[in-house]
C-alpha positions, -999 to 999 in steps of 0.1 A, spaced: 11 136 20 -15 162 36 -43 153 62 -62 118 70 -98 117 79 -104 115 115 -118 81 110 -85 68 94 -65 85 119 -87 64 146 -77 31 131 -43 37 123 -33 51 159 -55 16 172 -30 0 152 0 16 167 7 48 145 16 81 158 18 116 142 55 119 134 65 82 132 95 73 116 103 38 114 140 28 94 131 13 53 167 0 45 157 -34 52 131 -34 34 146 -14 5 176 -36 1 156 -65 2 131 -60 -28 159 -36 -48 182 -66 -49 151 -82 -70 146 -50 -92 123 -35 -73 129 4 -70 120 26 -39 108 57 -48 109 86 -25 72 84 -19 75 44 -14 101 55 14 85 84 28 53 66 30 69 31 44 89 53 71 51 69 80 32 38 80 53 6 74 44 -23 100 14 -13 109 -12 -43 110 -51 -25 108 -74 -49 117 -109 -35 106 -139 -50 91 -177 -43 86 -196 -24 60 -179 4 39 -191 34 19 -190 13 -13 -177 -24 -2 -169 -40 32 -140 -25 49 -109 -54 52 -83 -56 73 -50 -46 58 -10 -54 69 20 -26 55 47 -53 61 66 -56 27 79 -88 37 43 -103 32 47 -91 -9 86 -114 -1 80 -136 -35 64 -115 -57 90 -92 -66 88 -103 -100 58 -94 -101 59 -57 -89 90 -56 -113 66 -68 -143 43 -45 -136 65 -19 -134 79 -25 -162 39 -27 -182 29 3 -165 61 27 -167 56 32 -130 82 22 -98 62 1 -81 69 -11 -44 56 -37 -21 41 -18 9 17 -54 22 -15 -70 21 -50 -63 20 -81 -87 26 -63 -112 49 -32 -120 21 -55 -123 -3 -45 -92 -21 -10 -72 -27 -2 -37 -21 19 -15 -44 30 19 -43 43 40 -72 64 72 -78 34 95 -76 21 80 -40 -8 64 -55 -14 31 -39 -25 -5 -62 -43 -34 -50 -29 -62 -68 -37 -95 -74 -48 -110 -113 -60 -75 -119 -43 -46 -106 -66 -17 -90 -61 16 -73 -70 31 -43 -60 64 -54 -29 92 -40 -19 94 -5 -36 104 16 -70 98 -4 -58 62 -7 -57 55 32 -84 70 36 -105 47 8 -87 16 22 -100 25 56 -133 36 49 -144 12 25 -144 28 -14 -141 5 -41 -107 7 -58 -109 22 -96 -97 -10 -122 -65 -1 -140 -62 -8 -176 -28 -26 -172 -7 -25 -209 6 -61 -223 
């Protein structure tokens, strides 16, 4: 995971992050693996970055209204089967990183670092560190044709 726009930097450090943060997964990791869940080592590297932090934007986006978003995993706590269903259908390791839009929405990440919103459809924001940069600035998230 490269550079973040200046923007996204500005409302991640407002939230709390710092350049080199580091915070400890295993909680988090024993939790949703006990379910089935698998952490893969861009789930952890980008959880150890960024997990916690609560960004509280809002107002109008390049393509959609920017929405605040929460990377606890214990918010996703419930819908492991979920995550391990879709997994599963898409033949990707997806983790529970939060919620977007004020719990309306989930928030996956797979193998590859690119981060889902998920909810009756599944959508993505794209690769790290395009994705926090699309949740931050307001692009609308490409639909994923999910396999039955």
């Amino acid at each position: 995971m490269s550079e973040l726009s200046p923007e996204t930097v500005a409302a991640l450090t407002d939230a709390g992050w710092r350049p080199r943060r580091s915070v400890d997964v295993d909680a988090w990791r024993a939790h949703f693996e006990a379910a089935g869940c698998v952490m893969s080592p861009a789930a952890e590297e980008f959880l150890s970055r960024f997990g916690g932090l609560d960004v509280r934007i809002g107002g109008p986006g390049l393509e959609r209204a920017r929405e605040p978003f929460d990377l606890e995993p214990m918010l996703c706590d419930g819908e492991e089967d979920r995550f391990v269903d879709l997994s599963r259908s898409m033949g990707r390791d997806l983790f529970p990183v939060g919620v977007f839009g004020a719990l309306r929405y989930f928030l996956g990440i797979d193998e590859n670092a690119e981060i889902y919103l998920i909810e009756t459809e599944v959508r993505s924001f794209g690769r790290m560190p395009g994705a926090m940069d699309a949740m931050v600035q307001g692009r609308m998230p490409v639909l994923v044709e999910v396999p039955e």
